[in-house]
Structure formats: structure tokens, C-alpha cells
N, CA, C and O atoms as a Tripos MOL2 file, in Angstrom:
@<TRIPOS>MOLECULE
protein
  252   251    63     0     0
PROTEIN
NO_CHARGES

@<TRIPOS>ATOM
      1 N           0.8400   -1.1610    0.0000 N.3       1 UNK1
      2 CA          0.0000    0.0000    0.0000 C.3       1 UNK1
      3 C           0.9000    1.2440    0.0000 C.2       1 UNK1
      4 O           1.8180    1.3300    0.8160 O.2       1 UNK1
      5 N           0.6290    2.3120   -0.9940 N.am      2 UNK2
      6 CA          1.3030    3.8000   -1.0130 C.3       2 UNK2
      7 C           0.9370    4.3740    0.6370 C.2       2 UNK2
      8 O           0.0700    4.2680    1.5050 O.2       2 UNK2
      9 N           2.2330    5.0310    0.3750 N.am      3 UNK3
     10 CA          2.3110    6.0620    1.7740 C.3       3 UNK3
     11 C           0.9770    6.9040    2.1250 C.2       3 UNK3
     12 O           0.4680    6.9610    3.2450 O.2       3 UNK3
     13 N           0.3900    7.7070    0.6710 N.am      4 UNK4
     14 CA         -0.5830    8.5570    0.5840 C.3       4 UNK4
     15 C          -1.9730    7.8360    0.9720 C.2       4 UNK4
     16 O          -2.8120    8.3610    1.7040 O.2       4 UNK4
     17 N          -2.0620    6.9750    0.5730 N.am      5 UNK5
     18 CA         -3.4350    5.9660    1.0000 C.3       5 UNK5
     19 C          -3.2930    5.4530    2.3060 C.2       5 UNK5
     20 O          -4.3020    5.7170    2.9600 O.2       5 UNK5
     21 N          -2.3760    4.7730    3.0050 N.am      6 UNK6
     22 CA         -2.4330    5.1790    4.6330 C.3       6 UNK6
     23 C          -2.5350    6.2730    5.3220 C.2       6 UNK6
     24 O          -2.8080    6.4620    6.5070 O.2       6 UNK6
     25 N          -2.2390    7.1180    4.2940 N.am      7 UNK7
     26 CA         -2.4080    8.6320    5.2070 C.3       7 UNK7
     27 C          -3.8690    9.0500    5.0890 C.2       7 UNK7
     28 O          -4.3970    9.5710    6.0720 O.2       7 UNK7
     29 N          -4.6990    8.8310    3.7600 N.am      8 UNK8
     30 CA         -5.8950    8.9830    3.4280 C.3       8 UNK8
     31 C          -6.7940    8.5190    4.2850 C.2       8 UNK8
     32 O          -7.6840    9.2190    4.7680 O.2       8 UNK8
     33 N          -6.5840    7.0680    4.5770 N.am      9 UNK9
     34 CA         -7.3870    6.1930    5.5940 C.3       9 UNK9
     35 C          -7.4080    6.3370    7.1290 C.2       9 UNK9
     36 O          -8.2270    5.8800    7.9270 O.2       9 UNK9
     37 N          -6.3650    7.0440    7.3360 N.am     10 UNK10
     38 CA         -6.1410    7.4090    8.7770 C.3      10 UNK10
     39 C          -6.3940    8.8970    9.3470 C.2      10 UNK10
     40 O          -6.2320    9.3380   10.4850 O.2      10 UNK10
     41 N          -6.8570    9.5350    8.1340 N.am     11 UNK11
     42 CA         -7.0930   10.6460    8.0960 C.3      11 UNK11
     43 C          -5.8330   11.5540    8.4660 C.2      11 UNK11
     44 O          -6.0190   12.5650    9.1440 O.2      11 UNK11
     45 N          -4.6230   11.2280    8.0540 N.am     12 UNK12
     46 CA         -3.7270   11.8380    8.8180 C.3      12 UNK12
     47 C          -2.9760   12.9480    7.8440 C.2      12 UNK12
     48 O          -3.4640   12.8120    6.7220 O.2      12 UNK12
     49 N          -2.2010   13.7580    7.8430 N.am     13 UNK13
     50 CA         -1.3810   14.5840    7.3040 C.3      13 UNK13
     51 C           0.2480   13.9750    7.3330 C.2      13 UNK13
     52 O           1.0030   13.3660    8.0910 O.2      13 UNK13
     53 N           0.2280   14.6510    5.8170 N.am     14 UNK14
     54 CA          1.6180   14.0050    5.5560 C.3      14 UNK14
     55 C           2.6910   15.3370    5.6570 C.2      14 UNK14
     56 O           2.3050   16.5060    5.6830 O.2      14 UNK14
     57 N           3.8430   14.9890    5.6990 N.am     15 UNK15
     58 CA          4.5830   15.9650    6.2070 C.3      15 UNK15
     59 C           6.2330   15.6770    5.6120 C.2      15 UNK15
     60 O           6.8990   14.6540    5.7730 O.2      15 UNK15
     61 N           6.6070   16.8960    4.9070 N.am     16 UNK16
     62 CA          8.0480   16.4550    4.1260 C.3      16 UNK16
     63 C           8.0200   15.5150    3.2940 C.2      16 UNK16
     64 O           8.9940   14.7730    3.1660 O.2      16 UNK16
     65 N           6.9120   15.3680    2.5770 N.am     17 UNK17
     66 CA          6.2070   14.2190    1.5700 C.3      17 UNK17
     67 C           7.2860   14.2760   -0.0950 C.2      17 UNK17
     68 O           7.3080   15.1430   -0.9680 O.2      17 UNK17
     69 N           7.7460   13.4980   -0.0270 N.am     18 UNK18
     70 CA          8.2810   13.8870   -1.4140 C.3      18 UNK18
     71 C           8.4370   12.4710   -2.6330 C.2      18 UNK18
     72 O           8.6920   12.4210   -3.8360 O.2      18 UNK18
     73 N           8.0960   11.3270   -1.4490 N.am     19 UNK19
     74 CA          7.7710    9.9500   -3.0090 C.3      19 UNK19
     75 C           6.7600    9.4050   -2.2930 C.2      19 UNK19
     76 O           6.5900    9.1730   -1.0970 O.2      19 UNK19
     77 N           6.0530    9.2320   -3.3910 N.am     20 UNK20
     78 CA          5.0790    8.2030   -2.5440 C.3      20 UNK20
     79 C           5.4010    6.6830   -2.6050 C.2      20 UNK20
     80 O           5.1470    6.1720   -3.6960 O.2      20 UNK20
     81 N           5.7960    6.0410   -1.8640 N.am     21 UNK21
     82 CA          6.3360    4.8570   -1.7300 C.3      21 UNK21
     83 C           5.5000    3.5280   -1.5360 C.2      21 UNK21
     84 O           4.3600    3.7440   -1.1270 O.2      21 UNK21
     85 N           5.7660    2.4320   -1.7060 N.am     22 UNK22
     86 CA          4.9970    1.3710   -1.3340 C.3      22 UNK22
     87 C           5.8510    0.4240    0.1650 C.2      22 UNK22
     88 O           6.8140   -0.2470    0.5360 O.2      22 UNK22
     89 N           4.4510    1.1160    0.5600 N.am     23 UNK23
     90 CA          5.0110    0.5210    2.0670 C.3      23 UNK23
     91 C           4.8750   -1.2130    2.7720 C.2      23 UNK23
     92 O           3.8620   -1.4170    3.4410 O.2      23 UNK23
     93 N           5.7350   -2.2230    2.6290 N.am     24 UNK24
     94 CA          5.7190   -3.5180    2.4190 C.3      24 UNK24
     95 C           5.3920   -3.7780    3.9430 C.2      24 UNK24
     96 O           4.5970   -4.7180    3.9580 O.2      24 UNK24
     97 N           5.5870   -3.4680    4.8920 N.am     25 UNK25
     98 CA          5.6050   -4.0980    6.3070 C.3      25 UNK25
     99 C           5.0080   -3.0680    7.5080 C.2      25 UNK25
    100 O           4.9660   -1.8460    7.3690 O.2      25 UNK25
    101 N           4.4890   -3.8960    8.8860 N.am     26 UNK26
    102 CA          4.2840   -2.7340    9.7090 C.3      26 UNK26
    103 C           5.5800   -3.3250   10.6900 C.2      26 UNK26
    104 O           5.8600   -4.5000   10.9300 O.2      26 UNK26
    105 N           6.0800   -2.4060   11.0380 N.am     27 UNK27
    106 CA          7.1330   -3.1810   12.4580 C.3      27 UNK27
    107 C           7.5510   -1.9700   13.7560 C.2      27 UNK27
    108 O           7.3250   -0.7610   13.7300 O.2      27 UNK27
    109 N           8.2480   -2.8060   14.8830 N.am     28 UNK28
    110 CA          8.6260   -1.4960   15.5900 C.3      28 UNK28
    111 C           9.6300   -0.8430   15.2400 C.2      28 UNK28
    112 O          10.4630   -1.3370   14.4800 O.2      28 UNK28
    113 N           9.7740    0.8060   15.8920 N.am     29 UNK29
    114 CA         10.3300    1.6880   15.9910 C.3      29 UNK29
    115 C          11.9630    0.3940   15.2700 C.2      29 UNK29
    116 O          12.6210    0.5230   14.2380 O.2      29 UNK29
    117 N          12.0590   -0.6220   16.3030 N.am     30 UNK30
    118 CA         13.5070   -0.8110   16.5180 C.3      30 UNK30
    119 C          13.9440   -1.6070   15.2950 C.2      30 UNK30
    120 O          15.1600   -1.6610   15.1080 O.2      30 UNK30
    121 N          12.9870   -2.3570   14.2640 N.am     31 UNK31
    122 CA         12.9200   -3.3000   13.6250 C.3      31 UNK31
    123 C          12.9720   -2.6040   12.3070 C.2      31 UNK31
    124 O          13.6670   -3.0180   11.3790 O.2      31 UNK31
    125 N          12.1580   -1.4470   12.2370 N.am     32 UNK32
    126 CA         11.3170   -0.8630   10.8440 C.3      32 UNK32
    127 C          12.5090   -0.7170   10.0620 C.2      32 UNK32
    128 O          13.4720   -0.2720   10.6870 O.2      32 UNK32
    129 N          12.6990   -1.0040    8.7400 N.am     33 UNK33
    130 CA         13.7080   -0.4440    7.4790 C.3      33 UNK33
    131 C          12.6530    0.8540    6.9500 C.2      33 UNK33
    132 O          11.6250    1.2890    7.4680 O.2      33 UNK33
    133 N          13.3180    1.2240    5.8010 N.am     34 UNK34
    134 CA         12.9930    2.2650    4.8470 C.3      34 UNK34
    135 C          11.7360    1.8780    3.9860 C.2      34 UNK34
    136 O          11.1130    2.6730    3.2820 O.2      34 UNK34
    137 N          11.4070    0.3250    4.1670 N.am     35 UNK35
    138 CA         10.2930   -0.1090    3.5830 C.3      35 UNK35
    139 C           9.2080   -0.4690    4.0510 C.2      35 UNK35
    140 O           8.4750   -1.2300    3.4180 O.2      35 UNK35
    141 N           8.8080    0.1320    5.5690 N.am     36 UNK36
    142 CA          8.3260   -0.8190    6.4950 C.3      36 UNK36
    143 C           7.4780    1.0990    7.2230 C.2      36 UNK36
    144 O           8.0640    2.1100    6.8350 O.2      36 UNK36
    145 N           6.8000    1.2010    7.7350 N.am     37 UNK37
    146 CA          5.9540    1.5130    8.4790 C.3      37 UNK37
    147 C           5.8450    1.4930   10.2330 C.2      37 UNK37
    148 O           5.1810    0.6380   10.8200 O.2      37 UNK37
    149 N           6.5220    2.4560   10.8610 N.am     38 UNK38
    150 CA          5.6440    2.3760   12.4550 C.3      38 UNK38
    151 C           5.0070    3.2840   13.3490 C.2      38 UNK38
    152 O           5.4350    4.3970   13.0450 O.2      38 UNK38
    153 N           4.1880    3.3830   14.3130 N.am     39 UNK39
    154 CA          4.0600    3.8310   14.8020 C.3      39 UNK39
    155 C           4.5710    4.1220   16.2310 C.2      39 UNK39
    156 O           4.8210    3.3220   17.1320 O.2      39 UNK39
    157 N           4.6890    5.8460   16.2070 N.am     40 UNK40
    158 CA          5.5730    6.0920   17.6620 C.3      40 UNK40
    159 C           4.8330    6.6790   18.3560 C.2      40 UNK40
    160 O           4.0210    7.5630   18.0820 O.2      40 UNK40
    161 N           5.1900    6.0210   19.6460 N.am     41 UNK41
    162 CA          3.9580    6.4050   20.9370 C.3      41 UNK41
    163 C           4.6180    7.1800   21.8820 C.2      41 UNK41
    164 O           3.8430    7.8560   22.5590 O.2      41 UNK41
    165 N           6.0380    7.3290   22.2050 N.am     42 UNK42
    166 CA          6.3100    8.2460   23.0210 C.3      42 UNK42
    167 C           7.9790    9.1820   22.3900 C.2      42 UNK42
    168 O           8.7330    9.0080   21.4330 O.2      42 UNK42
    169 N           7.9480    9.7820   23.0950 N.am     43 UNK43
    170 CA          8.9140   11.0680   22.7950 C.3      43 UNK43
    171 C          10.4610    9.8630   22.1400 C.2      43 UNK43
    172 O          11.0990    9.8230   21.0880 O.2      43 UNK43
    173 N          10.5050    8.9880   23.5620 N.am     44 UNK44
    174 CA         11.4020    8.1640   23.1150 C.3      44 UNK44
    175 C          11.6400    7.0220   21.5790 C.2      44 UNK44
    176 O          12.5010    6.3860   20.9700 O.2      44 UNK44
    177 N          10.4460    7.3040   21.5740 N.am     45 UNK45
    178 CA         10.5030    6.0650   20.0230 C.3      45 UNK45
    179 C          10.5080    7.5410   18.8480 C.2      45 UNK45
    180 O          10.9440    7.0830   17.7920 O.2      45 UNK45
    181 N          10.2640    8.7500   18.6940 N.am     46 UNK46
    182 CA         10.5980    9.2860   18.0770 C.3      46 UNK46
    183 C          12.0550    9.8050   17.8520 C.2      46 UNK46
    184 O          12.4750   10.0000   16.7110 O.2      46 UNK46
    185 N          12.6510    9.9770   18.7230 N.am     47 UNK47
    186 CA         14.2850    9.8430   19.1020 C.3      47 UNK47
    187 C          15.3880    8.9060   18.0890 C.2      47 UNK47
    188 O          16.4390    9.1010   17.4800 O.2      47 UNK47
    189 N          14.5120    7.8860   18.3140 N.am     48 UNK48
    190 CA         14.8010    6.7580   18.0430 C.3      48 UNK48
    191 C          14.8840    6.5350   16.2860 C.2      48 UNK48
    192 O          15.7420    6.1040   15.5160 O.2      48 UNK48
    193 N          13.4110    7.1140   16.1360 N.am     49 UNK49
    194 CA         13.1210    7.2800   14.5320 C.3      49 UNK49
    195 C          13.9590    8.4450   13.5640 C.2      49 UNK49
    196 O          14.3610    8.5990   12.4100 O.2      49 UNK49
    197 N          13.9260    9.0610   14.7340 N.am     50 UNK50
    198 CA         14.9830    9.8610   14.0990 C.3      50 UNK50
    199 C          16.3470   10.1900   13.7050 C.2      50 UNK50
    200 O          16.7840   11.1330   13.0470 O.2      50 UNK50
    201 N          17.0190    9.0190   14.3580 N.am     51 UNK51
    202 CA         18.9400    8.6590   14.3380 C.3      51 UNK51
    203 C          18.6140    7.4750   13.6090 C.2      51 UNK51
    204 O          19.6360    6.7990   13.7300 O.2      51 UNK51
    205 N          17.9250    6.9200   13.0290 N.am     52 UNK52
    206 CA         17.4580    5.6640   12.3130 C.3      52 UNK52
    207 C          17.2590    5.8320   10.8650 C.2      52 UNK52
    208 O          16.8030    6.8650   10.3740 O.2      52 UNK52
    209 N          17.6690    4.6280   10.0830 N.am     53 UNK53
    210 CA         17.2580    5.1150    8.5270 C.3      53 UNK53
    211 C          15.6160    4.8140    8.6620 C.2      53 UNK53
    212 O          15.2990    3.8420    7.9760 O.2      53 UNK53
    213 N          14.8460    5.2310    9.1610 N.am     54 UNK54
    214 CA         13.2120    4.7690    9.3940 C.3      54 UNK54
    215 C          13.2310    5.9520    8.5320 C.2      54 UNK54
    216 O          14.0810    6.8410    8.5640 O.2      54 UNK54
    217 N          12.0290    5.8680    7.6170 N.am     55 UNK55
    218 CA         11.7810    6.9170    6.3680 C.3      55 UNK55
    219 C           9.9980    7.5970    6.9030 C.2      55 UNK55
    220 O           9.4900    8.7160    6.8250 O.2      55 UNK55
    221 N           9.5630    6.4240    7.3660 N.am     56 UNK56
    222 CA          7.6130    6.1900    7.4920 C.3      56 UNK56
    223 C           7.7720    6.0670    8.5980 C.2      56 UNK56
    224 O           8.6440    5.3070    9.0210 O.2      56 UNK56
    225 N           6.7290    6.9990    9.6610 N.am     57 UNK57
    226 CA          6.3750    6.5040   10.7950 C.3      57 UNK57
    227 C           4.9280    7.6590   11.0540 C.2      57 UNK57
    228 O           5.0060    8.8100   10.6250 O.2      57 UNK57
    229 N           3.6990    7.1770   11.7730 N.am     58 UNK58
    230 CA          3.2080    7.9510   12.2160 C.3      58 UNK58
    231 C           3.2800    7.9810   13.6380 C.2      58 UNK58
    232 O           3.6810    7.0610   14.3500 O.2      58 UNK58
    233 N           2.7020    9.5430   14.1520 N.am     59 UNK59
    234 CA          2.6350    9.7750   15.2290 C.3      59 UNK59
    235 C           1.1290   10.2510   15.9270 C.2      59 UNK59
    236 O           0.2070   10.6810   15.2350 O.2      59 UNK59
    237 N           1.0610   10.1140   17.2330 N.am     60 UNK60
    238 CA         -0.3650   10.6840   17.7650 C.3      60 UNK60
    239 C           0.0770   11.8480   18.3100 C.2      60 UNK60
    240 O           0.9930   12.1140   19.0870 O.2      60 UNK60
    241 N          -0.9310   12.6270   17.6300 N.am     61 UNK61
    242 CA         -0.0100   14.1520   18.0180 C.3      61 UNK61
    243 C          -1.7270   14.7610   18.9770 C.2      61 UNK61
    244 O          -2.9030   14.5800   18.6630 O.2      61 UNK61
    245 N          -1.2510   15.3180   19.8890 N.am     62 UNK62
    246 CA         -1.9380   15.7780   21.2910 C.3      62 UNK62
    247 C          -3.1330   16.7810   20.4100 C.2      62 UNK62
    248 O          -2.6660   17.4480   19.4860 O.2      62 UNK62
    249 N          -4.3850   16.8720   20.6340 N.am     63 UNK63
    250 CA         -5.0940   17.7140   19.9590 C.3      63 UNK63
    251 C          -5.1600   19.3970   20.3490 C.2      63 UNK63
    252 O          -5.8500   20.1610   19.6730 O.2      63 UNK63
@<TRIPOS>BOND
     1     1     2 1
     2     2     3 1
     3     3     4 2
     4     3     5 am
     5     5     6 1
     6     6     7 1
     7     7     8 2
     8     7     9 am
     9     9    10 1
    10    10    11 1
    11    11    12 2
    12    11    13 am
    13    13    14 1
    14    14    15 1
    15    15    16 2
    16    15    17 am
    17    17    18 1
    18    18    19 1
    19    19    20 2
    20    19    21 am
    21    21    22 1
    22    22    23 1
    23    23    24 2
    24    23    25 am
    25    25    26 1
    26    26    27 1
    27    27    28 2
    28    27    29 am
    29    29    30 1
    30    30    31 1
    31    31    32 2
    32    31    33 am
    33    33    34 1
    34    34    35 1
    35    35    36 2
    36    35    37 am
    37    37    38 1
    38    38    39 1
    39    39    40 2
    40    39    41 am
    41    41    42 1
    42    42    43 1
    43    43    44 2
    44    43    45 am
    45    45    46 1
    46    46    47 1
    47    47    48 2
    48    47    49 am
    49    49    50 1
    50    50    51 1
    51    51    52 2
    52    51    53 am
    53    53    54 1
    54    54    55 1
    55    55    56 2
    56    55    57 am
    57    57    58 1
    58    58    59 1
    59    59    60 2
    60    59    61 am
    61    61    62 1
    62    62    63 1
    63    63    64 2
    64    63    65 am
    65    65    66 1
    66    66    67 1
    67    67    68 2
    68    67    69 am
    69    69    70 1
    70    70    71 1
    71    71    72 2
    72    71    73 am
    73    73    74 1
    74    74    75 1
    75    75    76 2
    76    75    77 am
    77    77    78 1
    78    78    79 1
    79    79    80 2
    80    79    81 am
    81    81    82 1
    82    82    83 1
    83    83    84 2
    84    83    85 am
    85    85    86 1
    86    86    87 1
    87    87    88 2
    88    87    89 am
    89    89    90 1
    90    90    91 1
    91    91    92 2
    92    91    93 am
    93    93    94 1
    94    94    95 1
    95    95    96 2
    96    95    97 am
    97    97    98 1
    98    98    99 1
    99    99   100 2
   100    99   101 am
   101   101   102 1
   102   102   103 1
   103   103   104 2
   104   103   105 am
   105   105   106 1
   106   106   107 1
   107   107   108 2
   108   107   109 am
   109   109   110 1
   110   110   111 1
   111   111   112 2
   112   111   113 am
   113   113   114 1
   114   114   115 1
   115   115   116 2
   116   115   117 am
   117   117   118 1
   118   118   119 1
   119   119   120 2
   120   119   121 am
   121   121   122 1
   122   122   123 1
   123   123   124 2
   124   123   125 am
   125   125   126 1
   126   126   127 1
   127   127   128 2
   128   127   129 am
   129   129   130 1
   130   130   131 1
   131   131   132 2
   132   131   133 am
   133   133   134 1
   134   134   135 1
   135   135   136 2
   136   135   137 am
   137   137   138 1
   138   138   139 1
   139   139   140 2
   140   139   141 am
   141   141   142 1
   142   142   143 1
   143   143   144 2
   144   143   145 am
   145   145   146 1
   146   146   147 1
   147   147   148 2
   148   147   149 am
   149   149   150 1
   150   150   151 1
   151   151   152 2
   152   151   153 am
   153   153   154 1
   154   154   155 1
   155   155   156 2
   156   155   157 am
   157   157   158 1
   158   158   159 1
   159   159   160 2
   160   159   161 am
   161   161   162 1
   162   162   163 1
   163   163   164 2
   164   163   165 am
   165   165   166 1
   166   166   167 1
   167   167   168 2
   168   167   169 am
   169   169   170 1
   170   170   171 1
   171   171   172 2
   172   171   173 am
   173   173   174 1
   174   174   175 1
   175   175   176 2
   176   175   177 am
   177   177   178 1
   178   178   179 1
   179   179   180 2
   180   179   181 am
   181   181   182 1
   182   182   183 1
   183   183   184 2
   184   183   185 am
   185   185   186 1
   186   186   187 1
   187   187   188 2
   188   187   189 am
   189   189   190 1
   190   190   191 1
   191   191   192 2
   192   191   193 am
   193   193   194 1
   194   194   195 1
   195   195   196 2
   196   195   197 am
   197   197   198 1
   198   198   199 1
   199   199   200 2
   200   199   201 am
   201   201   202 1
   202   202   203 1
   203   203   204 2
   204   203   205 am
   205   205   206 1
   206   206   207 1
   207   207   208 2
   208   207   209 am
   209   209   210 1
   210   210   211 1
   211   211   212 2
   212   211   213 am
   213   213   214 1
   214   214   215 1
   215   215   216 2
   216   215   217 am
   217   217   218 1
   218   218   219 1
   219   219   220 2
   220   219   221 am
   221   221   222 1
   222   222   223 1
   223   223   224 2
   224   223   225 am
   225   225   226 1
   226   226   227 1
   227   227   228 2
   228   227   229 am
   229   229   230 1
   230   230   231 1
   231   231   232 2
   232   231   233 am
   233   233   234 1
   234   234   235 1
   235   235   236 2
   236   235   237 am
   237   237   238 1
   238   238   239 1
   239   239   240 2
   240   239   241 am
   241   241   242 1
   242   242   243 1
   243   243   244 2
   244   243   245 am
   245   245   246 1
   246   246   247 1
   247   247   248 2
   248   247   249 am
   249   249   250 1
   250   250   251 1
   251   251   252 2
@<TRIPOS>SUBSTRUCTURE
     1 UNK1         2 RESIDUE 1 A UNK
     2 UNK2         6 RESIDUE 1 A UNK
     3 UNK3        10 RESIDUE 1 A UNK
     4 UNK4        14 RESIDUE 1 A UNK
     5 UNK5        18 RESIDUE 1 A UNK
     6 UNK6        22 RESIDUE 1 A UNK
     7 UNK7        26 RESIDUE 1 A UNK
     8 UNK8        30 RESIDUE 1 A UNK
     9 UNK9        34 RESIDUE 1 A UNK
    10 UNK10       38 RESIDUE 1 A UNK
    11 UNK11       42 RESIDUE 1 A UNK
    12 UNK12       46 RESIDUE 1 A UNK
    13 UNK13       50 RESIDUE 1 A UNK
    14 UNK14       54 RESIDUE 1 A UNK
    15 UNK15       58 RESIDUE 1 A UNK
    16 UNK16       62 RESIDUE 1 A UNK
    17 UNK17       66 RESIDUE 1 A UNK
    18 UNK18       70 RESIDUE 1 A UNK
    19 UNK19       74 RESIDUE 1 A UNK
    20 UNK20       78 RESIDUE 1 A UNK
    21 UNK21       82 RESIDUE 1 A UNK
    22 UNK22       86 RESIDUE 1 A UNK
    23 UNK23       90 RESIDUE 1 A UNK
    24 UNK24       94 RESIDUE 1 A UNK
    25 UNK25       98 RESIDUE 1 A UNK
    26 UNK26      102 RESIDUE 1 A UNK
    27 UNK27      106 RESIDUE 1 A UNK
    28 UNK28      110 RESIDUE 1 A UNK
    29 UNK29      114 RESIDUE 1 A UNK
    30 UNK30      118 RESIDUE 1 A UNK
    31 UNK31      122 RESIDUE 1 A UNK
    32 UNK32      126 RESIDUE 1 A UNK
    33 UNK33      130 RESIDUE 1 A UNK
    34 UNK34      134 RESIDUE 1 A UNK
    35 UNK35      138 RESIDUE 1 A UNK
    36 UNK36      142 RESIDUE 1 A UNK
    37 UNK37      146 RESIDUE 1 A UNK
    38 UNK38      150 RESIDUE 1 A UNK
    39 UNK39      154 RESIDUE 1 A UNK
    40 UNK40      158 RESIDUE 1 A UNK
    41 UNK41      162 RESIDUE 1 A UNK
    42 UNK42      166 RESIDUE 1 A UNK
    43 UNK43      170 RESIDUE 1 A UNK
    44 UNK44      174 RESIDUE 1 A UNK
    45 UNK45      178 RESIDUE 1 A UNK
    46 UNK46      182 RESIDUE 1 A UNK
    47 UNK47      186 RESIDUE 1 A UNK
    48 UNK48      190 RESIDUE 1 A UNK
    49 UNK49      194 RESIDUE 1 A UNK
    50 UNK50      198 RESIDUE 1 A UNK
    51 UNK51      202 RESIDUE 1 A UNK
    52 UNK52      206 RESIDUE 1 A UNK
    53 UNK53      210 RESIDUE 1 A UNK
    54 UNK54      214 RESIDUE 1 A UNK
    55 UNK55      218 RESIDUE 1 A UNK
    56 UNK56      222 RESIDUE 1 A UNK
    57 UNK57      226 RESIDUE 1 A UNK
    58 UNK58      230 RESIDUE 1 A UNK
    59 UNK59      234 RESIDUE 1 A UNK
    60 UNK60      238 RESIDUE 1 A UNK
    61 UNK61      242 RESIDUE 1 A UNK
    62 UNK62      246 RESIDUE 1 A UNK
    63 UNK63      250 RESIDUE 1 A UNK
């Protein structure tokens, strides 16, 4: 599934969007490649995503 159609379905906003990719896997923060998908739940797994070649990740951002 493209990046843009998970974002569609989740109603979410994309951000620094520049390929739309086909995203093969869901995994964690610690596991995820450049082809793979995760979600980060605290400050620390974004940290994480971010010194990481992780390309895809969403976040729950506070309303």
C-alpha cells in the first residue's frame, strides 16, 4: 500500500512528503527499514526514529 493511502485512511497529514512509496511491512520503531511503516507512541521512540534510517512513521499528536 502507497504512503498517501495510509495517510488517506487514517485521516492523517503528511509531512516532508516527497515519493510516494509502497510501504511492504508494519514493524517497531527498533525493527522498521525504509520499507516498512511504524508507529511512535512516546517522545522516546521518536528519538529513536529519528537517528534511524526509518523513512515512514506515524505519530499521535496531542489535539
Amino acid at each position: 500500500m502507497k504512503i498517501s493511502e495510509i495517510a488517506r485512511l487514517l485521516n492523517g497529514k503528511l509531512e516532508n512528503f516527497t515519493q510516494d512509496k509502497e510501504i511492504k511491512n508494519l514493524k517497531s520503531v527498533e525493527t522498521a527499514t525504509e520499507d516498512d511503516i511504524t508507529f511512535l507512541k512516546t517522545k522516546k521512540d521518536l528519538d529513536k526514529a529519528l537517528i534511524s534510517n526509518l523513512n515512514n512513521f506515524k505519530t499521535n499528536q496531542d489535539k
